[in-house]
N, C-alpha and C positions, 0 to 999 in steps of 0.2 A: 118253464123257459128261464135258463139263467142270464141267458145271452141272446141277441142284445135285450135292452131294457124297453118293452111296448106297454101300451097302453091300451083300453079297450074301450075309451071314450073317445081318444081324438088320434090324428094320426102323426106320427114320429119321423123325421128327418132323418135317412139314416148317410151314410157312406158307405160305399160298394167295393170291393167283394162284402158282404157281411158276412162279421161271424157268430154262428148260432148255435148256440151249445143246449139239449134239453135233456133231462132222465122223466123216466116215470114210476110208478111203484105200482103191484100187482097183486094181486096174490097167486097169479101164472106166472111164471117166466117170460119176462118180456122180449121178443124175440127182435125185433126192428122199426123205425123210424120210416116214415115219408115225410118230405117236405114240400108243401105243395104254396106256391107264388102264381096267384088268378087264376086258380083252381087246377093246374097244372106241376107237375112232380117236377121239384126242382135238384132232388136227391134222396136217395134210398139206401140204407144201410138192415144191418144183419146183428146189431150190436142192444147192448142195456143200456146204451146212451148215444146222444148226438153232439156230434163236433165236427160242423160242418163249414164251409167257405163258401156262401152263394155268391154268385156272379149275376148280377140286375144291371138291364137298361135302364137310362135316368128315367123320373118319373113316377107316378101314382101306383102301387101295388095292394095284394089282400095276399095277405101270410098268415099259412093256419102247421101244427105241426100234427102228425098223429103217430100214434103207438100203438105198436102190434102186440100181444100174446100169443098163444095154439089157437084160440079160440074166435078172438072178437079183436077189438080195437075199439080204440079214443080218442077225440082231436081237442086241441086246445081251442078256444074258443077265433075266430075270423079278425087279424089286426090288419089294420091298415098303414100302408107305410111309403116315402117317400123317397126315392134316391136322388140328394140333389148333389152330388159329386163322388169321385173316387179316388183310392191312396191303395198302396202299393199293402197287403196285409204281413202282422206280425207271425212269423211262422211260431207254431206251436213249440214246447221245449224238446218234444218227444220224435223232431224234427231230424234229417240228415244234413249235415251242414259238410259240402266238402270245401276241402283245406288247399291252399297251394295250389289252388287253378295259375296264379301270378306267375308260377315257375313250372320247371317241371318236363313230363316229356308230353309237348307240344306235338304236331306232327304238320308236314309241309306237303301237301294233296296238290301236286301237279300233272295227275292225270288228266286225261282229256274228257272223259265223264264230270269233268267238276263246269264245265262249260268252256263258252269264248274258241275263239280261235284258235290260238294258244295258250301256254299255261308258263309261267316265270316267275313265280313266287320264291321268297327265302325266308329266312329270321334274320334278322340283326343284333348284336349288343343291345342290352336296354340301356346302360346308363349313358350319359348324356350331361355335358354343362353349358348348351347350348339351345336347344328348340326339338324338342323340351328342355329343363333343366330339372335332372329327375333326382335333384339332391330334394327338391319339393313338389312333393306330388302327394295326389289326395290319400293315396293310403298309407304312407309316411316307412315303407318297411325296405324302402331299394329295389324291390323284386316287380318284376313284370316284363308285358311282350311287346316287341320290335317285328311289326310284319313291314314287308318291303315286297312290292311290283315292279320290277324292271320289263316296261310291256315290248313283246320284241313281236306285235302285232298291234292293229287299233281294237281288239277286244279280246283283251289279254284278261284271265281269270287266274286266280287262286286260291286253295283252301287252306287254312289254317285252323286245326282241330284238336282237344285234348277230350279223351273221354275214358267211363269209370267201367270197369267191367268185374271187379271185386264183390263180392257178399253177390249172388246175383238174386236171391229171396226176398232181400229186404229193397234191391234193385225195383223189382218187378212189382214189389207194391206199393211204387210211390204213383201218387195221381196228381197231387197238387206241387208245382213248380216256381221259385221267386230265383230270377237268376239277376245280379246286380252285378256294371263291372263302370267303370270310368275310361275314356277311349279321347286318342287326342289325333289331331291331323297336324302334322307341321306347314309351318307358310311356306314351304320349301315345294309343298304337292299342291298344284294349281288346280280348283275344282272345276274347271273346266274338262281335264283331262279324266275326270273319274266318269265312268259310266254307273256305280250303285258301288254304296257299302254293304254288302249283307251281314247280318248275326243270326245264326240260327243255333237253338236248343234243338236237341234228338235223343229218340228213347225207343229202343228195341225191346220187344218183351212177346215172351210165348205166348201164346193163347192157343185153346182149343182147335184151332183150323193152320195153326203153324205160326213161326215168327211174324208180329207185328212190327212196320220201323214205325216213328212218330216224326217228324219232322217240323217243329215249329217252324218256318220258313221266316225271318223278315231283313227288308231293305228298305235304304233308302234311294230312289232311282234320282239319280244326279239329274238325269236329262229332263223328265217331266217333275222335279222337286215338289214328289208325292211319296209317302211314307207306303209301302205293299207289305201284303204278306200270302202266304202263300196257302190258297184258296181251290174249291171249286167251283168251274168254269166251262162249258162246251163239254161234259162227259170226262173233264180232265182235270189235273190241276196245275194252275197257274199263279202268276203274278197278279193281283186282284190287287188295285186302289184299296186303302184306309178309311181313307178320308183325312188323312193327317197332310196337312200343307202349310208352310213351305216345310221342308226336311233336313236341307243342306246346311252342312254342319261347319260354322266358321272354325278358319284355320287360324294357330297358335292359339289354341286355350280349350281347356280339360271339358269335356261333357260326358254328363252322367249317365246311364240306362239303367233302371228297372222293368222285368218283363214279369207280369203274373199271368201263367200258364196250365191249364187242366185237362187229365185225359178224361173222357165223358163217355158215356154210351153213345149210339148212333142216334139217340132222342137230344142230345143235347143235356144229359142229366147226369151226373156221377152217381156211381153203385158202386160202394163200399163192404163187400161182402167178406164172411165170418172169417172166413183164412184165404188170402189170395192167392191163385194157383192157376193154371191154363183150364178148368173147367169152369171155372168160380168168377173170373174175370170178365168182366161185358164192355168193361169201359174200351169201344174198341174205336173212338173217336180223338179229338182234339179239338179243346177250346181256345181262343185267344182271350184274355182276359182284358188286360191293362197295358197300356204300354208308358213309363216316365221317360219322360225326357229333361236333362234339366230341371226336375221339380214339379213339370208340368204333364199333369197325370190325364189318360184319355182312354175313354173306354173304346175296345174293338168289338170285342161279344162274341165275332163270328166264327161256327163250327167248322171242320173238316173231316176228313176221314183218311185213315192211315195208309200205307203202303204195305202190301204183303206181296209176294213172299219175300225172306231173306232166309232159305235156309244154313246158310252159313253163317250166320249172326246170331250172336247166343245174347243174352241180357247185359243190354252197355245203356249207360247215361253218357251224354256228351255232348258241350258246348263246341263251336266253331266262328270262324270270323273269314269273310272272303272278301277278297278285293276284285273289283273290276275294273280295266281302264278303257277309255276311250278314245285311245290317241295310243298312235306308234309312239316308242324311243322316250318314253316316259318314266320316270320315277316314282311311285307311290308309296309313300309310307303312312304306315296307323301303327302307333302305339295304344296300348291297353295297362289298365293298373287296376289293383283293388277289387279283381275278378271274384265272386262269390257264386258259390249254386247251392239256395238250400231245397230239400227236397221231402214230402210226407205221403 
């Protein structure tokens, strides 16, 4: 075990996601890892080493790792471990980092599948010497996005969405997701009128049985100033409470988001297998890891399961941001800056 650093006498405070790196030596060919948290598989790979990201409720654990050969298998010996908080994790070097989410071609989803009554979304100019004043802004480069709601209903929706559909091989085998961007409300949009901000990450990718979509779903619902994401519920999925309260994001001044994101098997477990492809892939779930707000980092944990079919959808990564209002003859503006998506 090179990562993290345990002990076999007492038990270790850790911070969650952990990252747990282990090899073994054989004289077989070591064919795969489990990692098992209270005796239960927390991740599975196919590889001569582990570099993994576990996702733990706070609280009292027993973490053991084991390694495979053809033949048999070995486990480190039973640690004991403690999560007493979480932080957003360092993505690996060997990471996807895309570029220029801040600019770029955005796209403006005012169909009527995106929800609401209506739909009256636009873009705006970003720059700005007034509210904002985007000569200063957290990521210091000029570049970023101007959504605007002109609601010509009282639950007027729109999407606003930029997504990657290039390399689609090294697309489809990403599993672990940190999406960071900085998001502002001018004092100009009264939160009164807003019915939810949503941000959601989404990922398309073949599998075995046909396109998967993945849809991270989350808001903040203005009316009940309760943080949702998008869950299941009654045979379906919905808008499901957090447990994040209050949510409402004061206007004139820059807040931050961090999202740590994973797709999982239907067990709740990532499977890492030898070359990723539509046979080989299981992860046919999605995790909620963390959500930062401001600094203020909170575990969500909870599982879903994806959307099929989309046969017309080939392999795309892609962020989005929608507005919702709740009042006619309204104005809503969100600016964004400093949008990142790293992906592994």
């Amino acid at each position: 075990m090179q990562s993290p650093n345990l002990s076999r006498n007492s038990t270790v405070n850790l911070i969650s996601p952990i990252h747990l790196q282990a090899t073994a030596e054989d004289t077989a060919t070591v064919t795969g890892y489990v990692v098992y948290v209270d005796n239960v598989n927390v991740f599975r790979n196919f590889s001569p080493s582990v570099d993994a990201w576990i996702m733990l409720p706070p609280g009292s654990h027993t973490l053991y790792v084991k390694a495979w050969d053809a033949h048999t298998n070995l486990a480190t010996p039973t640690y004991n471990i403690n999560v007493v908080g979480f932080a957003p994790p360092n993505p690996p070097v060997h990471s996807h980092r895309f570029l220029n989410i801040d600019n770029g071609a955005w796209t403006v989803d005012n169909n009527p599948g995106v929800g609401g009554q209506c739909n009256h979304g636009s873009t705006a100019p970003f720059p700005s010497q007034r509210d904002p004043n985007t000569n200063n802004l957290p990521a210091f480069d000029g570049n970023g996005q101007h959504f605007v709601l002109t609601s010509g209903c009282t639950y007027d929706d729109s999407l606003f969405y930029r997504k990657y559909n290039s390399d689609p091989t090294r697309l489809a085998s990403h599993t672990n997701f940190l999406w960071d961007f900085w998001f502002y409300i001018p004092t100009s949009t009264s939160n009164s009128t807003i019915q939810a901000l949503e941000h959601d990450l989404f990922q398309a990718v073949p599998l075995s049985d046909g396109v998967h979509e993945f849809m991270f779903g989350s808001q903040c619902n203005y009316k009940t100033n309760q943080w949702q994401i998008w869950l299941p519920q009654g045979g379906g999925l919905t808008w499901v409470n957090a447990g994040v309260s209050p949510c409402m994001s004061s206007t004139g001044t820059w807040h931050h988001a961090t999202y740590f994101l994973q797709r999982v098997t239907p067990n709740g477990y990532q499977e890492v297998p030898k070359v990723f492809g539509p046979a080989t892939d299981r992860n046919t779930g999605l995790r909620y890891g963390t959500l930062t707000i401001d600094g203020h980092t909170t575990y969500l944990g909870a599982v879903a399961w994806s959307t099929i079919p989309r046969p017309a959808w080939g392999t795309v990564l892609g962020v989005q941001h929608q507005l919702d209002s709740s009042a006619n003859g309204v104005i809503i503006e969100e600016y964004t800056d400093g949008e990142s998506l790293i992906a592994w």
